[in-house]
ROMAR-594888 format. One record per atom (N, C-alpha, C): x, y, z. Coordinates in pm, whole numbers, plus 50000, padded with zeros to 5 digits. Each point is the difference from the previous one (the first is absolute). Layout:
XYZ ...
REM end
This chain:
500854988050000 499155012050000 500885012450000 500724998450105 501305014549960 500655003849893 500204990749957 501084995849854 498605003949895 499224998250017 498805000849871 500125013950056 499205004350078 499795011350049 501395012749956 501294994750032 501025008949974 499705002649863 500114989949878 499864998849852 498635009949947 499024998550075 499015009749979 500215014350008 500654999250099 500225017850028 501155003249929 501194987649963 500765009349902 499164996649865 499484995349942 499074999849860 499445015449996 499265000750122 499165015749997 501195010649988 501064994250070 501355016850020 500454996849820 500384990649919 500165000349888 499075006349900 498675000150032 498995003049897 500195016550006 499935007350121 500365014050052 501305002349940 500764993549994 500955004149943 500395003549853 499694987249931 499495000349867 499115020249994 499404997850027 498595011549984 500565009049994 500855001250117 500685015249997 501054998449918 500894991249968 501045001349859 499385000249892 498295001149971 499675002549904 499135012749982 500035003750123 499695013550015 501325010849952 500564993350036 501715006849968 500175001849898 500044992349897 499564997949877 499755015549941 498454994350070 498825009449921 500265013650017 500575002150148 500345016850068 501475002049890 501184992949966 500645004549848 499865006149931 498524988549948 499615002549839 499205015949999 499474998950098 499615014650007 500265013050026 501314997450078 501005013250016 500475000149913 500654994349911 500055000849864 500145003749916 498224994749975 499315010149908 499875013550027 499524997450134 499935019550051 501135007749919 501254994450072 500975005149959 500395000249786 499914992349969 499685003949857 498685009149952 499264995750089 498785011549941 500445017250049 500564996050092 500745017450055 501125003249950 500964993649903 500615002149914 499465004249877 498904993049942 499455004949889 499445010550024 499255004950083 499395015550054 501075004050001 500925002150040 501375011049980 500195003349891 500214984649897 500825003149876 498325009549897 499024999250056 498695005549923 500535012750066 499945004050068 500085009150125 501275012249906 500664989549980 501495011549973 499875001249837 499254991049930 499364994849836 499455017749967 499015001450109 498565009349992 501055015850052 500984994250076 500425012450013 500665004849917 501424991649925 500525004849833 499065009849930 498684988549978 499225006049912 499345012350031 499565005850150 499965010049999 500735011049963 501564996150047 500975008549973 500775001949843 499444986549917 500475003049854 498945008849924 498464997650132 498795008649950 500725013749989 500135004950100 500215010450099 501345010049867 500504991949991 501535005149927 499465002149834 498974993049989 499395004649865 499305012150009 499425005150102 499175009750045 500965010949977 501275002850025 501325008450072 499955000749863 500385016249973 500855005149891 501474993349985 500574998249929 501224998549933 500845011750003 501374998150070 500895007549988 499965009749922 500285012649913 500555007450000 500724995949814 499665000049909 500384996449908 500034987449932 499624991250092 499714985849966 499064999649888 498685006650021 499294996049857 500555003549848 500835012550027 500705004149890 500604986049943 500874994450089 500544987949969 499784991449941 498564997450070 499724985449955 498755004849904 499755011849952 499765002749855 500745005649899 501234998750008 501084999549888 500404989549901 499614987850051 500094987549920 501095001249951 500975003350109 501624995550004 500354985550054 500404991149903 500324986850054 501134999250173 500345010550010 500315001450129 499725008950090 499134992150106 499405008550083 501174999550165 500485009150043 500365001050139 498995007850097 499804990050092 499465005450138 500565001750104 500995001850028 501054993350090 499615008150093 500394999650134 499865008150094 498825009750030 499104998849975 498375006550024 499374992250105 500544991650077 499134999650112 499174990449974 499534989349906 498944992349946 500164988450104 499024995350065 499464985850095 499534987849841 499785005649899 499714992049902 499985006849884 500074994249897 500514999949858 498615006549999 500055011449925 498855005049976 498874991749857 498584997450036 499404991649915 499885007149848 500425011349929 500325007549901 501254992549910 500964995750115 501444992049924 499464990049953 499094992850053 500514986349961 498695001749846 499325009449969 499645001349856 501295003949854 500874999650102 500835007949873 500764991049939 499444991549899 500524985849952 501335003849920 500055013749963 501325008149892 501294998850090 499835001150110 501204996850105 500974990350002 501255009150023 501414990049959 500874996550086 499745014450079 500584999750123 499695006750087 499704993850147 499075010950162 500874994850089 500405013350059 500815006950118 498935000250095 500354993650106 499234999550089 500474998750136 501195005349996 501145003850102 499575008650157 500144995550008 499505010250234 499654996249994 498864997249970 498495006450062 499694987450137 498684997950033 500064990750085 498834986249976 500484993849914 499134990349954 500144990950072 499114990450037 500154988550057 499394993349913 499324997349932 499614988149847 499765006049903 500194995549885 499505002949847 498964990149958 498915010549950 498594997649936 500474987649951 499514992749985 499634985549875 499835009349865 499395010250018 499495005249851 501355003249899 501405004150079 501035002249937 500184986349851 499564990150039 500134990549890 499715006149886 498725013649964 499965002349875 500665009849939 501535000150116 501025010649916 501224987649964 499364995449902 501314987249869 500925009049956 499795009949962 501365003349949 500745006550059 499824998550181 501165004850030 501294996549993 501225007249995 501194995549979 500985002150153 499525011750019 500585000150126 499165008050140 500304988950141 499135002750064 500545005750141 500365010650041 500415004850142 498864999050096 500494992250108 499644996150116 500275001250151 501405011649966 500794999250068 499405009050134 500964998750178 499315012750054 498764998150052 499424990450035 498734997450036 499824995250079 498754988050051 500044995550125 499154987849920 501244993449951 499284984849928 500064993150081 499164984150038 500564992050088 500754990049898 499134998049912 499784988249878 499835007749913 501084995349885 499574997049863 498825001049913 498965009749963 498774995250001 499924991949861 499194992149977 499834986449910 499695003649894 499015013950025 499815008749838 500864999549943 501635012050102 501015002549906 500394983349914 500054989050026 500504992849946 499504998849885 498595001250008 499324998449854 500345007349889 500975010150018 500405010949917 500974992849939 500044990749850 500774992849913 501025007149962 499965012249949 500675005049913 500855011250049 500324999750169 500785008650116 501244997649945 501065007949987 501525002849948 500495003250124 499675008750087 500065008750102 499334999650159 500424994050080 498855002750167 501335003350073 499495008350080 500775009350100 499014996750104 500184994150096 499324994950177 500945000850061 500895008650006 501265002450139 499415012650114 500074997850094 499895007450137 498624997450030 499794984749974 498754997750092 499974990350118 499374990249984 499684993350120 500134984849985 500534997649869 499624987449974 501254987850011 499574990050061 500804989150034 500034987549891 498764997549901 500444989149946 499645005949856 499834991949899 499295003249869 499214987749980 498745002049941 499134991849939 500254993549898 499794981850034 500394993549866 499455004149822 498855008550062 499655006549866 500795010249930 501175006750056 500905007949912 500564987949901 499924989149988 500734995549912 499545004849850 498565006850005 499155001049854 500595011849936 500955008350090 500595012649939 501094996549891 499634992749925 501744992149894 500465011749952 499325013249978 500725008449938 500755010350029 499614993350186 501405010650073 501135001749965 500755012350008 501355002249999 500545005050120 499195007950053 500445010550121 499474999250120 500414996750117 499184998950127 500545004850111 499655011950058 500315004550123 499054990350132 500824991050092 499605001750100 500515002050124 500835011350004 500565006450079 499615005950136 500654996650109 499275007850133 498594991250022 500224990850047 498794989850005 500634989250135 499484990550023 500704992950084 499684987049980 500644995849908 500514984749922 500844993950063 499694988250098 501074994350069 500364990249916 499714990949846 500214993849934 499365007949889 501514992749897 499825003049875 498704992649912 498755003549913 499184994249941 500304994949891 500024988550018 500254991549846 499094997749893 498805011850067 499165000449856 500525009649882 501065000850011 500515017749908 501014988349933 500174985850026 501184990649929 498944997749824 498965000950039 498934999549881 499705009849892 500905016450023 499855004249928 501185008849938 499624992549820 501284996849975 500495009049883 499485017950032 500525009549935 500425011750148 500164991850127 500265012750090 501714999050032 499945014249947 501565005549981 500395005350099 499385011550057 500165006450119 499095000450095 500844995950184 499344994650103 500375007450111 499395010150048 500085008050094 499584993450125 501114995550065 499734990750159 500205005650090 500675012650027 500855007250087 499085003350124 500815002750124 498945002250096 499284990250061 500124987149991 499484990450081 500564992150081 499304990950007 500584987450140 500514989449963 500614998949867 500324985449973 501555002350055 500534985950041 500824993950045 501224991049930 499214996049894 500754991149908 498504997649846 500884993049899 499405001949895 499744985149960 498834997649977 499984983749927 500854991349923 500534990849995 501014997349914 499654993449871 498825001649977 499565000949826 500115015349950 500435004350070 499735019949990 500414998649847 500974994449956 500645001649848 499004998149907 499044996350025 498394995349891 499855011249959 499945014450046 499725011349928 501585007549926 499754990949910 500834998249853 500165019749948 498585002049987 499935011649950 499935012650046 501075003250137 500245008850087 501205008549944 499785012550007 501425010849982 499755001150092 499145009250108 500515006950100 499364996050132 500574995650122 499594995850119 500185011950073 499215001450136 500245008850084 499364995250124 501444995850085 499764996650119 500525007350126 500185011749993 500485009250123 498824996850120 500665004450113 499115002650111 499744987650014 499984987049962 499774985650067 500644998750148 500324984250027 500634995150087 500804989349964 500714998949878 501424990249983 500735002350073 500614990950050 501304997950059 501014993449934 500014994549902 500304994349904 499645003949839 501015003549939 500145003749815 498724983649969 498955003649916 499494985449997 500524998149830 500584985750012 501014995349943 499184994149888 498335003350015 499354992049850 499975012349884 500305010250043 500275012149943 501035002649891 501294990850060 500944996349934 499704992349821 499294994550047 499104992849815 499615013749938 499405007450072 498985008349903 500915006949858 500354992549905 500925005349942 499415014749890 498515000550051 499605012649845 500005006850149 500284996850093 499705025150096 501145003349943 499375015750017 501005009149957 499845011050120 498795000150102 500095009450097 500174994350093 500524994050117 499834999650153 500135011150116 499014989550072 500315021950090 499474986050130 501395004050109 499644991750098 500455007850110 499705015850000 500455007550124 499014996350109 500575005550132 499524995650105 499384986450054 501224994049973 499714987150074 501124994650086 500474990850094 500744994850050 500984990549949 500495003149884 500774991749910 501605002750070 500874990450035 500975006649958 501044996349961 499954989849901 500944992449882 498625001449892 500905005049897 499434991449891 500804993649876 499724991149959 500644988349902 500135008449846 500935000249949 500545001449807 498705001049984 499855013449919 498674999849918 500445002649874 501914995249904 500635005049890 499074987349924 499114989650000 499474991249957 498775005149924 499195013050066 498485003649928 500685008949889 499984996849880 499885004449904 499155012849930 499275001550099 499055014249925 499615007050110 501204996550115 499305010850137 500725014049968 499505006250026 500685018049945 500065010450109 498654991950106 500275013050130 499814986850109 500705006750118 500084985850146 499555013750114 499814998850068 499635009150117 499954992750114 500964997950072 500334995750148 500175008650122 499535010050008 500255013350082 499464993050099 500315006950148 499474999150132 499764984449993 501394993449966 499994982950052 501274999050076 499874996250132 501434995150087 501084996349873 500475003849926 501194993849928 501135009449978 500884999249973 501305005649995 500535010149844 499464990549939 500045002849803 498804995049933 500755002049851 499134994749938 500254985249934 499134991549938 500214989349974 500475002649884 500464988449919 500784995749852 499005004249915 499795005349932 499315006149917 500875004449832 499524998149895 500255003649874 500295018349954 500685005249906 500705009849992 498085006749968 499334996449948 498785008849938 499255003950123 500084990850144 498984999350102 500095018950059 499225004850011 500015010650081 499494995550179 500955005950101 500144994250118 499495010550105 499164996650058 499085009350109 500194997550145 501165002550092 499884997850150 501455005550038 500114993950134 501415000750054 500994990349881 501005014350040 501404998249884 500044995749856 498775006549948 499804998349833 500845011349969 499575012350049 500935012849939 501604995949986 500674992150087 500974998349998 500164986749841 499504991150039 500264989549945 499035004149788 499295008949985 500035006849894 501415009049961 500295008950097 501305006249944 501094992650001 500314990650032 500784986249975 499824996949863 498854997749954 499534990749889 500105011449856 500135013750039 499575011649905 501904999849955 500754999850103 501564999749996 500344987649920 499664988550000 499994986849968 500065000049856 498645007149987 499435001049834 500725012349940 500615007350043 500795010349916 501255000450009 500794988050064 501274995149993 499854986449866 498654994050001 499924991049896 499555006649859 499615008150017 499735010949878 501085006149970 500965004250075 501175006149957 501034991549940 500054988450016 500984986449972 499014998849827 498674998550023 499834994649861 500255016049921 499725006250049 500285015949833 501564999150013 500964995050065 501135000249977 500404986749915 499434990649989 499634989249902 499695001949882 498785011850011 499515004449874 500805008149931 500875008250043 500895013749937 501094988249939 500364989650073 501414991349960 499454994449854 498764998150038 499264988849885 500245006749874 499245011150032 499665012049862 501395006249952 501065000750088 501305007349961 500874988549917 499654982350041 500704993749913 499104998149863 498895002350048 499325001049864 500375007349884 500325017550026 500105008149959 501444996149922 500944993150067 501445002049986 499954984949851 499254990050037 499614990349885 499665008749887 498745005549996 499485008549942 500895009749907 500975004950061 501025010549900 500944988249953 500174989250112 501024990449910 499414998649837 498864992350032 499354997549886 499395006049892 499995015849998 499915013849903 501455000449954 500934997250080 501625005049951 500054986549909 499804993050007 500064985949926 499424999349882 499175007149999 498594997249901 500735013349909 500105015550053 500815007749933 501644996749920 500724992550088 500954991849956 499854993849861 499164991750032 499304987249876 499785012449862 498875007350037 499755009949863 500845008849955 500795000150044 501415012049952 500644986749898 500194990350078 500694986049895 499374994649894 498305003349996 499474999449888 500045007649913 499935014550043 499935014649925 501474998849922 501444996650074 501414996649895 499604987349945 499474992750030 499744986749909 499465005549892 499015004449981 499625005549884 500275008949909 500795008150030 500765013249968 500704992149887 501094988550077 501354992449937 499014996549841 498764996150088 499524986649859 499415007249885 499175013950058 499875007449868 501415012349923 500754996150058 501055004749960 501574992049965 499154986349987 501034987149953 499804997449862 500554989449954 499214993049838 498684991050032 499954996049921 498524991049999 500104986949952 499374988649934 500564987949984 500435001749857 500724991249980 500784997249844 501025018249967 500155004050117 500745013549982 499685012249975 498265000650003 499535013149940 499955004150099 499905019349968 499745001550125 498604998350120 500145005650068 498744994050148 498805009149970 500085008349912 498815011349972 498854998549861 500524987950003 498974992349885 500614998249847 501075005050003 500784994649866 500295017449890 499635010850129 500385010749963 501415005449990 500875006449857 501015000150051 499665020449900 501475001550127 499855015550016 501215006849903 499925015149950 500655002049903 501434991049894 499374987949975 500834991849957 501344996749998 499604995350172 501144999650068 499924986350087 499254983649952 500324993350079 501004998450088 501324999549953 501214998250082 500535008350054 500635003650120 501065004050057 501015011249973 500034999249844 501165012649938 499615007349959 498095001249969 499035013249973 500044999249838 500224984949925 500135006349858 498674996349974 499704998649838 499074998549963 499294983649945 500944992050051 499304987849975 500714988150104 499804989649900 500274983150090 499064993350025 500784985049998 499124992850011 498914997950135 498564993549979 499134997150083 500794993250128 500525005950126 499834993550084 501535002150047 500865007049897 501655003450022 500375004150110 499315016950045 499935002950077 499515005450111 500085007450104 498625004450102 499655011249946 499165004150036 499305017350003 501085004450106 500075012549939 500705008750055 499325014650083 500955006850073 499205010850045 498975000350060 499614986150087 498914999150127 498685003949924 499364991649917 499075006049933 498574994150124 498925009550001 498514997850095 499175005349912 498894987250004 498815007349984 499055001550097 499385011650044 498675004650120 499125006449968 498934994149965 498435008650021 500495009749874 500114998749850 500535010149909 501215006950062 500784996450015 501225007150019 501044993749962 501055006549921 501414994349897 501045008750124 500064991450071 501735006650018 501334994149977 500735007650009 501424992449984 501075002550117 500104995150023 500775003150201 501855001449936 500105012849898 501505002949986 499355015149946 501465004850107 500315014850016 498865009949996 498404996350065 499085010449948 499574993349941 499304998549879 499724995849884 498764996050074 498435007249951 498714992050068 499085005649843 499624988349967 498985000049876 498665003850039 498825003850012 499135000350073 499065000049835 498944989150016 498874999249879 498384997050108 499655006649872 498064992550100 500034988549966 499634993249926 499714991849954 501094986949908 500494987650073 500804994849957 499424983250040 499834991449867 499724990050016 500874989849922 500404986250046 500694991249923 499024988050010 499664998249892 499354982349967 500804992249935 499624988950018 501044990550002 500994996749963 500594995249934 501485001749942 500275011749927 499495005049904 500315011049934 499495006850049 500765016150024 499775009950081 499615009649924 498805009350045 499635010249955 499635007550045 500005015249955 499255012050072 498915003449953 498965001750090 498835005849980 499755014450018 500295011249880 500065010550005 501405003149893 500365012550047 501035006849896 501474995950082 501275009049960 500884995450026 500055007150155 501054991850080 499965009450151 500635015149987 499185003450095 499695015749999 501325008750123 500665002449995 500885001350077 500125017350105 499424996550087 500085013150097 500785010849990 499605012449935 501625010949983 499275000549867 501015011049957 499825007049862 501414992549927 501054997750033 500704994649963 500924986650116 500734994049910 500664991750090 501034996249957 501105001449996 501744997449961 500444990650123 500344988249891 500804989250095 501214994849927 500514998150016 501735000249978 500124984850007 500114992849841 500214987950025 501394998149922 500704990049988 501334998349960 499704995449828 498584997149930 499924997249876 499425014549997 499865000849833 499515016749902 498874999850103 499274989549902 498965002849979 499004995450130 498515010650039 499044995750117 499844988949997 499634989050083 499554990049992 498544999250003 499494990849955 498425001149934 499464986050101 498825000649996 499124987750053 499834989749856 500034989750038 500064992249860 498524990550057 499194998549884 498844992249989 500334983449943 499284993850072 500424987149909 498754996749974 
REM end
């Protein structure tokens, strides 16, 4: 009976117990809900209040020149700094828009309606009080340009990956304790404004963004040069002031880096770097005027190369004019001799012309074909008869010999002077003889 009796009363303490762990339950499920239903009254609560206040801001005149603006149907509109809680509902009609400045002011979200500005190209965001990314901007395909530096924001939305036609992205002055590897997806961004945040170290796929010139990581927290950086072989800008670096490793390996900026890093110098790099920190000034001395001691060695080069050139050069002048003086007597030699079978070299019938040597009036030379240096030039003894110059216009037998075309030669007395050892003048 005790033993039954005990079993009874704990059966009843079990059933009570049960009841109330399912009361427990139930008292959960219903705080809960409360509590989600008093969340949703907030988020209606704060919904109804926007909307009063985007009411409210439609009600409010517009700055001070703004409508001028945004009835100019200038593809670029700036608002920057006017004070705006929201994109005024006037912008987001202006489908002609290429590019909106939307710099200060104090936005905390962008309309959804921005989606029906497609052709924007470039979008300032900067200066505000973003928390997030808003999902609109992502929808904007055809963005070249977003500037979101000096806000509030810690991560990025996997939906920036839809921006493929980024090039340019400020997100500067933000507080990024990790780098987002949704920006490894887009694969025209060149320049990456990181500066000003909380990262620590850099992913070591970081090299995936292939298509980077210019990084900017100042104001981080490295303590360490990050060494995946080392791959990036297309930068051409780094800028890694203010951080806790203080070694960094040969950067004579990046091929198209042109500016380095290591300022305000614990280090001593500068790293190994290439003659083109321009160098930004402690002991560049020095280690540039090093490199400026370097290059105009190697510049001075090659124009002293060049003057040696060009002076033996020059000195070949007259060799080879004195040579060449040499050579034509030996042609000019080569020829002289030959038109003033005999010719074959003994005639003379002037085509078989012979001069006051005087083939031979003793000036008489005959002999045989081939006896003896012409005498008295006889030339013919361009119509001209001379005879190269004592004076003696024949001068005619017109004097031709065809082929073997010689003839004149015209009268007899005409002789310069009114008279001419020449003193020969026979009576009589000597005559030109025709054959």
């Amino acid at each position: 009976m005790g033993n039954s009796a005990r079993k009874g009363e704990g059966g009843e303490e079990g059933g009570e117990e049960e009841e109330k762990g399912e009361d427990g339950e139930k008292e959960k499920v219903i705080k809960k809900e409360e509590e989600e239903g008093a969340e949703k009254e907030k988020e209606e609560e704060a919904t109804a209040q926007e909307e009063e206040e985007e009411a409210a801001e439609d009600d409010e005149d517009l700055p001070t020149g703004v409508d001028d603006l945004l009835a100019s149907g200038d593809p670029v509109l700036d608002l920057s700094y006017k004070k705006f809680r929201r994109i005024p509902r006037q912008v987001l009609g202006l489908e002609h828009l290429e590019k909106l400045y939307m710099c200060g002011n104090r936005l905390r979200k962008v309309p959804r309606g921005i989606t029906q500005l497609q052709g924007l190209r470039t979008l300032a965001l900067d200066f505000n009080k973003l928390d997030d990314v808003p999902l609109a901007v992502c929808q904007l395909v055809n963005l070249t340009r977003l500037y979101l530096g000096s806000n509030r924001l810690m991560t990025l939305p996997p939906e920036v990956r839809q921006l493929q036609a980024l090039r340019c992205l400020w997100v500067d002055s933000n507080y990024f304790q990790r780098f987002p590897k949704q920006l490894y997806d887009l694969p025209h961004l060149r320049s990456l404004q990181f500066g000003d945040n909380r990262l620590r170290t850099l992913p070591s796929d970081f090299s995936r963004m292939e298509a980077l010139r210019g990084l900017w990581l100042y104001g981080n927290r490295f303590e360490e040069f990050p060494k995946v950086l080392l791959r990036m072989e297309g930068l051409e800008i780094l800028d890694i002031d203010k951080n806790k670096i203080s070694t960094f490793p040969s950067l004579a390996h990046l091929p198209n880096l042109r500016l380095f900026s290591y300022d305000h890093n614990p280090t001593e110098g500068p790293p190994k770097v290439t003659e083109e790099v321009v160098l930004v920190g402690e002991g560049a000034a020095e280690e540039l005027e090093a490199r400026e001395r370097r290059i105009e001691r190697r510049e001075q060695k090659q124009r002293e190369r060049e003057e040696e080069e060009a002076a033996a050139a020059a000195e070949a050069a007259a060799a080879a004019e004195a040579a060449e002048a040499e050579a034509a003086e030996e042609r000019a007597i080569h020829g002289i001799l030959k038109n003033s030699g005999n010719g074959p079978n003994g005639k003379a070299a002037n085509g078989g012309c012979v001069l006051n019938g005087h083939p031979g040597t003793d000036g008489g009036g005959g002999g045989e074909e081939g006896e003896g030379e012409v005498g008295l240096g006889v030339e013919f030039m361009e119509g001209e008869l001379e005879y190269e003894e004592e004076g003696i110059d024949y001068e005619r216009d017109v004097y031709v010999c065809e082929g073997e037998g010689f003839e004149y075309e015209g009268g007899l030669l005409e002789y310069e002077g009114a008279e001419l007395d020449y003193e020969y050892e026979e009576e009589e003048r000597p005559q030109v003889l025709r054959r």
